[in-house]
mmCIF file of the N, C-alpha and C atoms, coordinates in Angstrom:
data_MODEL
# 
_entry.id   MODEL 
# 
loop_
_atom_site.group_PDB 
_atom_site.id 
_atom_site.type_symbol 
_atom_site.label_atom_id 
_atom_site.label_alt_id 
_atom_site.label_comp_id 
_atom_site.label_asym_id 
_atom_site.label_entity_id 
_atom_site.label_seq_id 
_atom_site.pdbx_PDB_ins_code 
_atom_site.Cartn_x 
_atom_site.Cartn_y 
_atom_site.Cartn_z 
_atom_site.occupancy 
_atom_site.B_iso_or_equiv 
_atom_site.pdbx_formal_charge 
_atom_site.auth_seq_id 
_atom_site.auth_comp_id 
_atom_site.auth_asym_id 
_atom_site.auth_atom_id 
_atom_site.pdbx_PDB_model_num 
ATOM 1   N N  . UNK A 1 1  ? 90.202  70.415 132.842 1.00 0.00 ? 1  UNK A N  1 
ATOM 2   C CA . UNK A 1 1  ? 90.845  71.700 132.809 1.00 0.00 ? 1  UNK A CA 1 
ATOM 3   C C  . UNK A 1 1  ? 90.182  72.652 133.801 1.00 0.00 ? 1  UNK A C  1 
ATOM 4   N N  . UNK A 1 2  ? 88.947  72.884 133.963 1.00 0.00 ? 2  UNK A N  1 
ATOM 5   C CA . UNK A 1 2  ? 88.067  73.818 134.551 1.00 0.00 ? 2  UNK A CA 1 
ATOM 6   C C  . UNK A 1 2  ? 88.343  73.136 135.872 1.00 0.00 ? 2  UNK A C  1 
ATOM 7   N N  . UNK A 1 3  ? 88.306  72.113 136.075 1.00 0.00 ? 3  UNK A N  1 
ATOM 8   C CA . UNK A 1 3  ? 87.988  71.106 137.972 1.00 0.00 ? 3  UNK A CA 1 
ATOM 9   C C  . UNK A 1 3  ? 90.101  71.899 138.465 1.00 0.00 ? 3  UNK A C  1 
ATOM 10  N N  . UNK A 1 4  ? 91.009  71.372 137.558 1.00 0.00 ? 4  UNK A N  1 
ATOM 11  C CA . UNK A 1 4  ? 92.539  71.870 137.767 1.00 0.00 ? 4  UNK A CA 1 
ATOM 12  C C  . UNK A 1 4  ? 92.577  73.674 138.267 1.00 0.00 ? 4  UNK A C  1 
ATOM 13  N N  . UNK A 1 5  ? 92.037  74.611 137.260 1.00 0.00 ? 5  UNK A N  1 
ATOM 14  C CA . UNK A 1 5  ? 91.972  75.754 137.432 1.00 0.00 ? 5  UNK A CA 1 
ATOM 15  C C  . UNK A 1 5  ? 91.180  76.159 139.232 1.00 0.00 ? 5  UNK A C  1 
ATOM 16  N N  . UNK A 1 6  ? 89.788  75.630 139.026 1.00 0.00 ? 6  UNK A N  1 
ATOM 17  C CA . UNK A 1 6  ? 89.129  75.589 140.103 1.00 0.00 ? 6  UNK A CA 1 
ATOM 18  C C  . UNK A 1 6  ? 88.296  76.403 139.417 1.00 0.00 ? 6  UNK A C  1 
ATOM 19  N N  . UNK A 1 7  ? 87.754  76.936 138.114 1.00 0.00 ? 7  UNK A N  1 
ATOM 20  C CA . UNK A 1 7  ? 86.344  77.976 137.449 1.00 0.00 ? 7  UNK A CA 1 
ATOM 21  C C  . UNK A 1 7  ? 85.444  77.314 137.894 1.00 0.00 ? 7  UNK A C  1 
ATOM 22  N N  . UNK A 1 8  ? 84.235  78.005 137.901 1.00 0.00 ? 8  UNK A N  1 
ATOM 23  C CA . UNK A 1 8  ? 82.975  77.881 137.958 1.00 0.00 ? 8  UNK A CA 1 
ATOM 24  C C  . UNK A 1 8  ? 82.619  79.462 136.913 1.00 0.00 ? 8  UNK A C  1 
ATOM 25  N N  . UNK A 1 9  ? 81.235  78.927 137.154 1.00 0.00 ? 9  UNK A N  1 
ATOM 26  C CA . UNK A 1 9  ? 80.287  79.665 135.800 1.00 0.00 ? 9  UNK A CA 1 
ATOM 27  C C  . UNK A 1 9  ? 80.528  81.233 136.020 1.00 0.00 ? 9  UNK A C  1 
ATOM 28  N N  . UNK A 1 10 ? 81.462  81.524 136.490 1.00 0.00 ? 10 UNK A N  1 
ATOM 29  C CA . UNK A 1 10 ? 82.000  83.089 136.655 1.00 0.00 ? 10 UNK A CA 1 
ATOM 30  C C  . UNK A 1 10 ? 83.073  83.124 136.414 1.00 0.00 ? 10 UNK A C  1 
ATOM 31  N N  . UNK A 1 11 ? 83.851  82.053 136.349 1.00 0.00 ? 11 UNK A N  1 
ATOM 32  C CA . UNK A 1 11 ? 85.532  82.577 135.982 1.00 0.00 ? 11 UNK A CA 1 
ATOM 33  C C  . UNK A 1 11 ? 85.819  82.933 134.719 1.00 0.00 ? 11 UNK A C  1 
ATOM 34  N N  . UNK A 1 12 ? 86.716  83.726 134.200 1.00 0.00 ? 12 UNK A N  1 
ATOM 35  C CA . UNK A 1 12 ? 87.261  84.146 132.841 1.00 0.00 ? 12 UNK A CA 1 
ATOM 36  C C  . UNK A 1 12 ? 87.779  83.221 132.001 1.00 0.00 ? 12 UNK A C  1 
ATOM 37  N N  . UNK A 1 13 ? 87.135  81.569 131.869 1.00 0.00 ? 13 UNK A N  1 
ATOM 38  C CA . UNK A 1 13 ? 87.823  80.834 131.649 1.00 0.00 ? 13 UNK A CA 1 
ATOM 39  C C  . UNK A 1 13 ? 87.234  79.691 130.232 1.00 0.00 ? 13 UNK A C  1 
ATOM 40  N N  . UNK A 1 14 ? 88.131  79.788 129.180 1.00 0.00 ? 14 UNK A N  1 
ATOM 41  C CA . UNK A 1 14 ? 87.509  79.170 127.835 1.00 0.00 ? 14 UNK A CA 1 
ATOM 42  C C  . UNK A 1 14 ? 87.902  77.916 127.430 1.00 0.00 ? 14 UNK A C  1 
ATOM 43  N N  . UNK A 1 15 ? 87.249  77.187 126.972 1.00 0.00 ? 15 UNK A N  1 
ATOM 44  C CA . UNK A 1 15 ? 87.702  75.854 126.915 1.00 0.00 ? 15 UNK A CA 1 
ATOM 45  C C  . UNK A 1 15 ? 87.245  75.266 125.389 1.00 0.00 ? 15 UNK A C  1 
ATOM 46  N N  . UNK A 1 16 ? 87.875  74.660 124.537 1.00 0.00 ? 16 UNK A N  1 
ATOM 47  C CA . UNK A 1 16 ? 87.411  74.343 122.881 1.00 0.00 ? 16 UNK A CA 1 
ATOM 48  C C  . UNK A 1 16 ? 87.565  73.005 122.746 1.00 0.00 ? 16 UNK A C  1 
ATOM 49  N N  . UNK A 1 17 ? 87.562  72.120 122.461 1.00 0.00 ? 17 UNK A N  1 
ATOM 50  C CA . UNK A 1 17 ? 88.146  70.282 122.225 1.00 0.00 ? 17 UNK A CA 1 
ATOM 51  C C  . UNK A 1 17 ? 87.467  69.833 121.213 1.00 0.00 ? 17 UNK A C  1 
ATOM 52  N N  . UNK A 1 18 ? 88.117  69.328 119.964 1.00 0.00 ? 18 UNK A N  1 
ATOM 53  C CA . UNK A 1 18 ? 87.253  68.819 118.793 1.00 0.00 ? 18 UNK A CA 1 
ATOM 54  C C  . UNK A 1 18 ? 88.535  67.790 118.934 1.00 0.00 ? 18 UNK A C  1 
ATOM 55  N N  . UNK A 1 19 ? 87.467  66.775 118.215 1.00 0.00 ? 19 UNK A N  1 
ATOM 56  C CA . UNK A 1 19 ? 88.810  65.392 117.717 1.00 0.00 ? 19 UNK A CA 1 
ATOM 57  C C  . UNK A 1 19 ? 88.548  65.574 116.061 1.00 0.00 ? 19 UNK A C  1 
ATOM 58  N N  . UNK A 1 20 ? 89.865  65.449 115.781 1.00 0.00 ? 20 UNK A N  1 
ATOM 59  C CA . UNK A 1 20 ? 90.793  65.882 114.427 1.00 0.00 ? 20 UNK A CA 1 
ATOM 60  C C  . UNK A 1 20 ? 90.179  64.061 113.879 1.00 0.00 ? 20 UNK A C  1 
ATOM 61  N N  . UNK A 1 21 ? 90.336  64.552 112.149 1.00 0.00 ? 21 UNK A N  1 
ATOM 62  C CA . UNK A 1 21 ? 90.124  63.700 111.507 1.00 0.00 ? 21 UNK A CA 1 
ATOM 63  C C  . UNK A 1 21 ? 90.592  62.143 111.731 1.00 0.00 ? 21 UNK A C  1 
ATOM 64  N N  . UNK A 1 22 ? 92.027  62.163 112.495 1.00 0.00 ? 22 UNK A N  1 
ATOM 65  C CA . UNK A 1 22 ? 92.568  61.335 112.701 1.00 0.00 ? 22 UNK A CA 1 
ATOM 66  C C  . UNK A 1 22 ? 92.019  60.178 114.322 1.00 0.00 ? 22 UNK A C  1 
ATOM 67  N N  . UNK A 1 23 ? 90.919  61.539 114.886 1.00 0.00 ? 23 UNK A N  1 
ATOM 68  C CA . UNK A 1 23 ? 90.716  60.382 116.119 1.00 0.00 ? 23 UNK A CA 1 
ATOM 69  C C  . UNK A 1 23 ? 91.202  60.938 117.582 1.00 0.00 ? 23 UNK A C  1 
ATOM 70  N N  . UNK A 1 24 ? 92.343  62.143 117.293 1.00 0.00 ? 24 UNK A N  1 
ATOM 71  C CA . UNK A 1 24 ? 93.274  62.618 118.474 1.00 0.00 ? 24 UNK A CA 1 
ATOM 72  C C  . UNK A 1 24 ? 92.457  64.105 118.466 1.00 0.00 ? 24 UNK A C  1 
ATOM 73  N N  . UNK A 1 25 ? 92.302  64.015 120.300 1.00 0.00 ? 25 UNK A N  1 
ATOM 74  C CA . UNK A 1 25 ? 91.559  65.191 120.833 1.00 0.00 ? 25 UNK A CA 1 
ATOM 75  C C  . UNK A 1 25 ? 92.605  66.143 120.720 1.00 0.00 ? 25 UNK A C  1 
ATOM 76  N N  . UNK A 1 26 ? 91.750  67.564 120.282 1.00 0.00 ? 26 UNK A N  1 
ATOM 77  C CA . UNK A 1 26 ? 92.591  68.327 120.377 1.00 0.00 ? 26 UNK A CA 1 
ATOM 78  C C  . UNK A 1 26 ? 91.940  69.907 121.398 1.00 0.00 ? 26 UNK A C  1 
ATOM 79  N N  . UNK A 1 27 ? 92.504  70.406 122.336 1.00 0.00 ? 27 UNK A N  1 
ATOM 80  C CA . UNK A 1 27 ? 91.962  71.257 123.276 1.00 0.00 ? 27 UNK A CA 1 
ATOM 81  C C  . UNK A 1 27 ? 92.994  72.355 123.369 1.00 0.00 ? 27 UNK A C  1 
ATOM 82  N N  . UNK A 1 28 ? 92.106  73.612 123.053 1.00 0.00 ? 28 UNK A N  1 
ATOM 83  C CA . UNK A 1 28 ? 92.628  74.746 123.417 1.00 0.00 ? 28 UNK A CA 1 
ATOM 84  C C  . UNK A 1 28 ? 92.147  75.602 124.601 1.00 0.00 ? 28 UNK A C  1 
ATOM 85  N N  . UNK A 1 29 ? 92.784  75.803 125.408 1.00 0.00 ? 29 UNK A N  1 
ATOM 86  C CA . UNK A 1 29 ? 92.429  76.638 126.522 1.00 0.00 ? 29 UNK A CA 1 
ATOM 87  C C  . UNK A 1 29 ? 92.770  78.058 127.042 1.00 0.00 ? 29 UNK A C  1 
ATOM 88  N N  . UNK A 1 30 ? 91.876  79.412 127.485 1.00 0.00 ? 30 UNK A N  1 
ATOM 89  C CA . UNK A 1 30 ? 92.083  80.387 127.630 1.00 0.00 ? 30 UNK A CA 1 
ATOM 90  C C  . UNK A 1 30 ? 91.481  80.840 129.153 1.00 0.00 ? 30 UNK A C  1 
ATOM 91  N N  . UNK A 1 31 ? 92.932  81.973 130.093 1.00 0.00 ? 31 UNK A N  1 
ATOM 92  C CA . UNK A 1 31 ? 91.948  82.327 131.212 1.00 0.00 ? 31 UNK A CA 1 
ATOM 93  C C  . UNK A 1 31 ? 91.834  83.987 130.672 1.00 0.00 ? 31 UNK A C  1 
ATOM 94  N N  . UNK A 1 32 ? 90.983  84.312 130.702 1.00 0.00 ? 32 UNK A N  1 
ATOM 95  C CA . UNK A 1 32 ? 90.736  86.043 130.640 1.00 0.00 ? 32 UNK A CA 1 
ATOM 96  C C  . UNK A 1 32 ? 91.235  86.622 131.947 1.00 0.00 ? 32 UNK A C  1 
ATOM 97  N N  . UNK A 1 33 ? 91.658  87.994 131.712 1.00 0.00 ? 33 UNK A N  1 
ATOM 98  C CA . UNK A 1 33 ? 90.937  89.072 133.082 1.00 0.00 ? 33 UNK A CA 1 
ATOM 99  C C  . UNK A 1 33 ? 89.960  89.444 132.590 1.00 0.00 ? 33 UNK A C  1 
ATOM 100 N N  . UNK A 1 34 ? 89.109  89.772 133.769 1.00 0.00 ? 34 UNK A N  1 
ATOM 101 C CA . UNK A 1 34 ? 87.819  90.670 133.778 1.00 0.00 ? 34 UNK A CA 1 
ATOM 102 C C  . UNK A 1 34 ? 87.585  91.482 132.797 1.00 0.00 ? 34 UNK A C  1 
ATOM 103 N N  . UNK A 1 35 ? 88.362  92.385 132.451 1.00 0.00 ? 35 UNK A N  1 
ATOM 104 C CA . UNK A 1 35 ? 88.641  93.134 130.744 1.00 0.00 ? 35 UNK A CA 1 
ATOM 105 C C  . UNK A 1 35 ? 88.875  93.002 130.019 1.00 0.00 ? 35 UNK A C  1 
ATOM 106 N N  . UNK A 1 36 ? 89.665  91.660 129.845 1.00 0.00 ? 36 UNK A N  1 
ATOM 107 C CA . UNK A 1 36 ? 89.601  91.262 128.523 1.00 0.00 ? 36 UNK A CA 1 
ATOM 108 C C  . UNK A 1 36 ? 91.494  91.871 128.319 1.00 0.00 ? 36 UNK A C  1 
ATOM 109 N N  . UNK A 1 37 ? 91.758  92.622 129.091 1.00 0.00 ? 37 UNK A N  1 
ATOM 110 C CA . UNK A 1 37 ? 93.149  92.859 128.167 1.00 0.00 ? 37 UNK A CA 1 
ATOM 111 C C  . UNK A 1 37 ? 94.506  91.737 128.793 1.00 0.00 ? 37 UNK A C  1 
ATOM 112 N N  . UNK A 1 38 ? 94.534  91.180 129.742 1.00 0.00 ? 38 UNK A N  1 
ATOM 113 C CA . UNK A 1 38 ? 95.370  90.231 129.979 1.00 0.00 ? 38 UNK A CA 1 
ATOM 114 C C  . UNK A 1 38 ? 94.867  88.958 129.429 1.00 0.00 ? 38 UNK A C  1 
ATOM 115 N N  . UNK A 1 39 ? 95.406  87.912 129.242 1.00 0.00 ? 39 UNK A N  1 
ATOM 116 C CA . UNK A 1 39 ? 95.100  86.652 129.030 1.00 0.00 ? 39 UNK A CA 1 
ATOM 117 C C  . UNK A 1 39 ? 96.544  85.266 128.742 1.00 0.00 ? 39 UNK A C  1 
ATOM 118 N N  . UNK A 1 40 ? 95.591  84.489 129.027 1.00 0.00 ? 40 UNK A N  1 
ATOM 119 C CA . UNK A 1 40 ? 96.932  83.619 128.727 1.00 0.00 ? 40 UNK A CA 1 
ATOM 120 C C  . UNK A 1 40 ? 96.323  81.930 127.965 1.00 0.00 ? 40 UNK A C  1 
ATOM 121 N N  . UNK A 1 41 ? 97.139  81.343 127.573 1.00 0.00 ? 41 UNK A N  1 
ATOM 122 C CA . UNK A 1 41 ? 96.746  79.949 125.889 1.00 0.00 ? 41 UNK A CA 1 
ATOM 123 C C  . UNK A 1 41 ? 97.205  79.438 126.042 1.00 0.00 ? 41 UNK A C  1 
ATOM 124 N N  . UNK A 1 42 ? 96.975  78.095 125.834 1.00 0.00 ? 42 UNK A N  1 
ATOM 125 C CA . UNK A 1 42 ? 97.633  77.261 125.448 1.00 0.00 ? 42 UNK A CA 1 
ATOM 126 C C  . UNK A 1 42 ? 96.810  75.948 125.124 1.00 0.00 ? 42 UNK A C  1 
ATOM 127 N N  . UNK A 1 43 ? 97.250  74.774 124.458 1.00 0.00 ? 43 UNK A N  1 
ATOM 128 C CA . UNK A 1 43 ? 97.256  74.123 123.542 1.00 0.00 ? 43 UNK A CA 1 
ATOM 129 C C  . UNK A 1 43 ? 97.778  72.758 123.217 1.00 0.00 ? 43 UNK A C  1 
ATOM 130 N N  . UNK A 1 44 ? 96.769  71.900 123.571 1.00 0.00 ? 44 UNK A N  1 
ATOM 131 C CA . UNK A 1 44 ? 97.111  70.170 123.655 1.00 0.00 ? 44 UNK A CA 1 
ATOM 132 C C  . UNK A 1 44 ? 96.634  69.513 122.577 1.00 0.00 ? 44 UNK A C  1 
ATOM 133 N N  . UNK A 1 45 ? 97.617  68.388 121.884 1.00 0.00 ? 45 UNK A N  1 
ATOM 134 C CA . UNK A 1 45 ? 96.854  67.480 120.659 1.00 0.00 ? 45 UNK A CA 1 
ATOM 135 C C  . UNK A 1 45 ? 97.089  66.210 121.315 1.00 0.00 ? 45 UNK A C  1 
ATOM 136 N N  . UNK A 1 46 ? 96.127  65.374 121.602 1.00 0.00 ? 46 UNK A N  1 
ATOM 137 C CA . UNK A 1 46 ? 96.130  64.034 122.526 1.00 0.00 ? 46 UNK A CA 1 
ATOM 138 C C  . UNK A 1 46 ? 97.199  63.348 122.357 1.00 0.00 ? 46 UNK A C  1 
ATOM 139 N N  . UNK A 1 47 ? 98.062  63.221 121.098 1.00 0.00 ? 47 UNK A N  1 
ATOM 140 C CA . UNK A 1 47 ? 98.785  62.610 121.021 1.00 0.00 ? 47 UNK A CA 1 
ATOM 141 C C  . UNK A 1 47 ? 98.692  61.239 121.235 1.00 0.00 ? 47 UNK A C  1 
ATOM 142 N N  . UNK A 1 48 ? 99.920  60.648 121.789 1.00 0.00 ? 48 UNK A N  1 
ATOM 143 C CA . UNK A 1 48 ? 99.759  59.232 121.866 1.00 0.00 ? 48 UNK A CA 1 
ATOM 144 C C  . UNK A 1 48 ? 98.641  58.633 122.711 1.00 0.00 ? 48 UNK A C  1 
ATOM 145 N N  . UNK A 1 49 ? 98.409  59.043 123.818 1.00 0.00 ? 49 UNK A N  1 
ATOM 146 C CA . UNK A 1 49 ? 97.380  58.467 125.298 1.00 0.00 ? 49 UNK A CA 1 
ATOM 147 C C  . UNK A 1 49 ? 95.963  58.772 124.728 1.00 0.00 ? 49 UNK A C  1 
ATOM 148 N N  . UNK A 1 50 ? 95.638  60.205 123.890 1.00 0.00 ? 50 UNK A N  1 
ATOM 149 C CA . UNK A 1 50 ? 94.503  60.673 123.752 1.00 0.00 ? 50 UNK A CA 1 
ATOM 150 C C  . UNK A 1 50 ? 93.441  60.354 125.163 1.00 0.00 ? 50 UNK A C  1 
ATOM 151 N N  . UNK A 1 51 ? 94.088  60.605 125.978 1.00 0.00 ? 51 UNK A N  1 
ATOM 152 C CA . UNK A 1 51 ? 93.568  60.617 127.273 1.00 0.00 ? 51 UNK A CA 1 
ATOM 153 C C  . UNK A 1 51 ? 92.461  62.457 127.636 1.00 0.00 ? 51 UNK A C  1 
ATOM 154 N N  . UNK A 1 52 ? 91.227  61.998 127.513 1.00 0.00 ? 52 UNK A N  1 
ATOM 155 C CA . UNK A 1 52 ? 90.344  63.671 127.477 1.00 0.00 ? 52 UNK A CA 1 
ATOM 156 C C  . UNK A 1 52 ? 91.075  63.868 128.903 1.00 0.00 ? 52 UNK A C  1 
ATOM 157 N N  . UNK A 1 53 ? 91.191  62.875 130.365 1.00 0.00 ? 53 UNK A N  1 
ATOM 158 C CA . UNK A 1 53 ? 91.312  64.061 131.234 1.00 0.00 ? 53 UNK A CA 1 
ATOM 159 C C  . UNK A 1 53 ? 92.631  64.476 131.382 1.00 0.00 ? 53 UNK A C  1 
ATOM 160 N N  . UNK A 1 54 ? 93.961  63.199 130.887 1.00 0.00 ? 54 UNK A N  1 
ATOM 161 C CA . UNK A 1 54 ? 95.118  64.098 130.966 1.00 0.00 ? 54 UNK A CA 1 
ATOM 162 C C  . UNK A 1 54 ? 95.405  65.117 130.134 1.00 0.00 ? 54 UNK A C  1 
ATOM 163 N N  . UNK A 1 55 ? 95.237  65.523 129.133 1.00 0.00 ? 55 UNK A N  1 
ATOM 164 C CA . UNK A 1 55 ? 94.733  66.016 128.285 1.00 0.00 ? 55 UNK A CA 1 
ATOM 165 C C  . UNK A 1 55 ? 94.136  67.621 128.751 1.00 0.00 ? 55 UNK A C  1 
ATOM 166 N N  . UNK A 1 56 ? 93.587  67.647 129.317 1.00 0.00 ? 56 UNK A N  1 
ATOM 167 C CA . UNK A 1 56 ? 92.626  68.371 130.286 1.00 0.00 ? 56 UNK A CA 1 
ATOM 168 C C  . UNK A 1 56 ? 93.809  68.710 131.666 1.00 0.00 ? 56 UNK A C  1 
ATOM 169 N N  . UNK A 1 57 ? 94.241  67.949 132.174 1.00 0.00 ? 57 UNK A N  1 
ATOM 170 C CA . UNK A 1 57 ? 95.187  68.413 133.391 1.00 0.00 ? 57 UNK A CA 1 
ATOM 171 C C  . UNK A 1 57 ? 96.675  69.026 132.408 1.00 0.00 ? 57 UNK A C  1 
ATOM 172 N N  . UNK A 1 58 ? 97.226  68.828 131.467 1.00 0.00 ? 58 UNK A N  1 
ATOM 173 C CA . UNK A 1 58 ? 98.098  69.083 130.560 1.00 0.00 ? 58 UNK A CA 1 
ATOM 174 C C  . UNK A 1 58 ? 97.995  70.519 130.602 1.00 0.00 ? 58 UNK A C  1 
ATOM 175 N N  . UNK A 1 59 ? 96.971  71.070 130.080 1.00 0.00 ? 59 UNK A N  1 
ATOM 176 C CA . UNK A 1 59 ? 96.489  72.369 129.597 1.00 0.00 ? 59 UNK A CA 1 
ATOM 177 C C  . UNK A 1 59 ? 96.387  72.747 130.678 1.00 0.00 ? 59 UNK A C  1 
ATOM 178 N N  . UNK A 1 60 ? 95.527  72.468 131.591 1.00 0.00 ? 60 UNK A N  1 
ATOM 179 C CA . UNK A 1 60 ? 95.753  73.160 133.097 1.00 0.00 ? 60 UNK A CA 1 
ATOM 180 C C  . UNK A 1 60 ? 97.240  73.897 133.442 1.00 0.00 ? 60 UNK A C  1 
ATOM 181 N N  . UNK A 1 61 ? 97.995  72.484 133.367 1.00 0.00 ? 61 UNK A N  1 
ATOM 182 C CA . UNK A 1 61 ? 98.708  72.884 134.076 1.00 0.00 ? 61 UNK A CA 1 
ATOM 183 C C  . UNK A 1 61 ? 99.990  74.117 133.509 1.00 0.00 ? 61 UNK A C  1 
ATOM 184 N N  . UNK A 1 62 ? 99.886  74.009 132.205 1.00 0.00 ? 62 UNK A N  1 
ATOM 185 C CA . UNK A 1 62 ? 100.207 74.891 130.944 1.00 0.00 ? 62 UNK A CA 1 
ATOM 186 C C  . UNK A 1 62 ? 99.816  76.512 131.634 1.00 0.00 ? 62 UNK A C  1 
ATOM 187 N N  . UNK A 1 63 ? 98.678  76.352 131.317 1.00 0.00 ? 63 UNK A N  1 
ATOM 188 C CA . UNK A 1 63 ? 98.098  77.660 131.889 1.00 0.00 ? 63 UNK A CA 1 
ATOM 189 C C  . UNK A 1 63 ? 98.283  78.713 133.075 1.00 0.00 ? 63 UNK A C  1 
ATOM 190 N N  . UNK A 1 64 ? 98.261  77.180 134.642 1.00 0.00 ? 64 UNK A N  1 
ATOM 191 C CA . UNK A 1 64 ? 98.881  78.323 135.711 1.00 0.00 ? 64 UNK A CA 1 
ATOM 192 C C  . UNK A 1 64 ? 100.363 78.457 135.305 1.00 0.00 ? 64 UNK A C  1 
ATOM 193 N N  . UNK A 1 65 ? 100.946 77.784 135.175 1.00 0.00 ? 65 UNK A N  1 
ATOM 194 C CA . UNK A 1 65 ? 102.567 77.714 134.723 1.00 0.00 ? 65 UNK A CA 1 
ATOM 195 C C  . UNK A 1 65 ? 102.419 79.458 134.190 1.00 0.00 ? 65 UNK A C  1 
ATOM 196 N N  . UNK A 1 66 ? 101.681 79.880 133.397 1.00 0.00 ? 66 UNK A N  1 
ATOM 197 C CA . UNK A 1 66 ? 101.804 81.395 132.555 1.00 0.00 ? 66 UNK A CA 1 
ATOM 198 C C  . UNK A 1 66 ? 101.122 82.178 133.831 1.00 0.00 ? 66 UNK A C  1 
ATOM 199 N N  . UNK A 1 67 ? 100.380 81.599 134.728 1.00 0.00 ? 67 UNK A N  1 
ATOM 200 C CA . UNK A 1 67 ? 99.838  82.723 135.737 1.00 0.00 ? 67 UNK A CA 1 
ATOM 201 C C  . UNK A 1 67 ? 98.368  82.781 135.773 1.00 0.00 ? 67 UNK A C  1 
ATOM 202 N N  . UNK A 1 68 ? 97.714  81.856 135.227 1.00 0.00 ? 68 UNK A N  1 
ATOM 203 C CA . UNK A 1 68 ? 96.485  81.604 134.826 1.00 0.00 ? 68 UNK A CA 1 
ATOM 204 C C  . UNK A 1 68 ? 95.380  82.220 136.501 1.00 0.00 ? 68 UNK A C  1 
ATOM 205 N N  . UNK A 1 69 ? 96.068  81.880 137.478 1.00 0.00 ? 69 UNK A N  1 
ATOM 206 C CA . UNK A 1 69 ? 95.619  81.924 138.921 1.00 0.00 ? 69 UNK A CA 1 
ATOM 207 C C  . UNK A 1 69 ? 95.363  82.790 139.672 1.00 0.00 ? 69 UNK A C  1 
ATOM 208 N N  . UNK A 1 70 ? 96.445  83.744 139.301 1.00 0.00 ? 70 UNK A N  1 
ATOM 209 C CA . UNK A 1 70 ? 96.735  85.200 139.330 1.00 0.00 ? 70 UNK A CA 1 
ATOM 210 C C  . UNK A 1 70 ? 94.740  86.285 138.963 1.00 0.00 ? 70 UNK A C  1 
ATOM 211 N N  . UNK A 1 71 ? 95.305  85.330 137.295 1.00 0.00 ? 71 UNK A N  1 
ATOM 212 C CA . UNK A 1 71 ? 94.199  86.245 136.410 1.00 0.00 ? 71 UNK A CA 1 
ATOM 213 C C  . UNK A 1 71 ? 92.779  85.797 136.612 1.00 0.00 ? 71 UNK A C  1 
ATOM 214 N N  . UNK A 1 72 ? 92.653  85.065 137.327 1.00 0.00 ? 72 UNK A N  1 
ATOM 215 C CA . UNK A 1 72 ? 91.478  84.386 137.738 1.00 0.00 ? 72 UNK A CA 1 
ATOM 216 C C  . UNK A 1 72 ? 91.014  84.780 138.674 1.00 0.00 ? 72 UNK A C  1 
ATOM 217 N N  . UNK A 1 73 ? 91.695  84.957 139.503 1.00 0.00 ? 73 UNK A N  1 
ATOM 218 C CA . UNK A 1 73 ? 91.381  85.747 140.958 1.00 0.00 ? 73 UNK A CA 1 
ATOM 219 C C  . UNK A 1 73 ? 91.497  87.503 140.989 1.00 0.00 ? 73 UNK A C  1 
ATOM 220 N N  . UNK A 1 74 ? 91.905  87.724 139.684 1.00 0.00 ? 74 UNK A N  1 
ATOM 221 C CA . UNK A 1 74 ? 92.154  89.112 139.510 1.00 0.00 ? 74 UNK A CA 1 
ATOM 222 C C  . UNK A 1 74 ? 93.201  90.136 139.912 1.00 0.00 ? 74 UNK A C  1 
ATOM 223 N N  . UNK A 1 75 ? 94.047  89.401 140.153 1.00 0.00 ? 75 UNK A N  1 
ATOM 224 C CA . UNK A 1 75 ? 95.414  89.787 140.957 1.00 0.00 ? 75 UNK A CA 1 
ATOM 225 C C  . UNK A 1 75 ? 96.607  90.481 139.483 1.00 0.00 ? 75 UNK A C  1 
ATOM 226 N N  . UNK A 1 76 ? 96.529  91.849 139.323 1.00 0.00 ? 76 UNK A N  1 
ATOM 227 C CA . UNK A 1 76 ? 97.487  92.446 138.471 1.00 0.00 ? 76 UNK A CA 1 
ATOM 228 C C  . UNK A 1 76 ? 99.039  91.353 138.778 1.00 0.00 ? 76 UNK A C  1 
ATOM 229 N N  . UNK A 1 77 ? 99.095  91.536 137.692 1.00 0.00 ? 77 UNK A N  1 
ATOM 230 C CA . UNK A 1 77 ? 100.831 91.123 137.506 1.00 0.00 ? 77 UNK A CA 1 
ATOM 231 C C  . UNK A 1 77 ? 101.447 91.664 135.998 1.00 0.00 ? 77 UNK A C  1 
ATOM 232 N N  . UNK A 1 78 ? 102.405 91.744 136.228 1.00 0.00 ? 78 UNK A N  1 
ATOM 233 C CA . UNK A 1 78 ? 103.258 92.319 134.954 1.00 0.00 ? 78 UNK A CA 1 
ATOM 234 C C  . UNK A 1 78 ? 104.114 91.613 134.202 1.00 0.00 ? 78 UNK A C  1 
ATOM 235 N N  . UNK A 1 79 ? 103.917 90.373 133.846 1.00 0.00 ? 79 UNK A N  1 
ATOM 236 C CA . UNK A 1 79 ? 104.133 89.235 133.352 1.00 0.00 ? 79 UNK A CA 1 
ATOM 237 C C  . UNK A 1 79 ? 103.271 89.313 132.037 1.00 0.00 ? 79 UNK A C  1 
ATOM 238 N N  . UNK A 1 80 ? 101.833 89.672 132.048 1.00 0.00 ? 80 UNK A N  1 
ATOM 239 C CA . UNK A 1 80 ? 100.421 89.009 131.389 1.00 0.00 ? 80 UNK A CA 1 
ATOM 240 C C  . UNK A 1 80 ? 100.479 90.596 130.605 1.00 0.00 ? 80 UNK A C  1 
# 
């Protein structure tokens, strides 16, 4: 998720993954703005592949899809 976005240890960018009782990873992902008042989520359960990195590119790609890229680089938009 973080390598897709392109973060490093400064970007506004959150990442959670526990595997559920059943075995299937589950990952939630968040990009901040700088303030905290824009943001954007979203939300993968491994499902069938339980693949960590598609899994990981899934949510990525979830994320810029909402503008994640924008808010990362700090670029206002009125979408978020």
């Amino acid at each position: 998720m973080l390598h897709g976005l392109r973060g490093h240890c400064n970007s506004p960018i959150a990442g959670y993954c526990v595997t559920d009782p059943d075995g299937q990873l589950n990952l939630r992902g968040m990009v901040f703005s700088r303030d905290g008042s824009t943001f954007v989520h979203a939300h993968i359960r491994g499902e069938r592949l339980n693949d960590p990195a598609l899994i990981g590119s899934r949510v990525c790609s979830q994320l810029l899809r909402q503008g994640a890229r924008d808010i990362i680089e700090g670029i206002p938009h009125s979408r978020h």
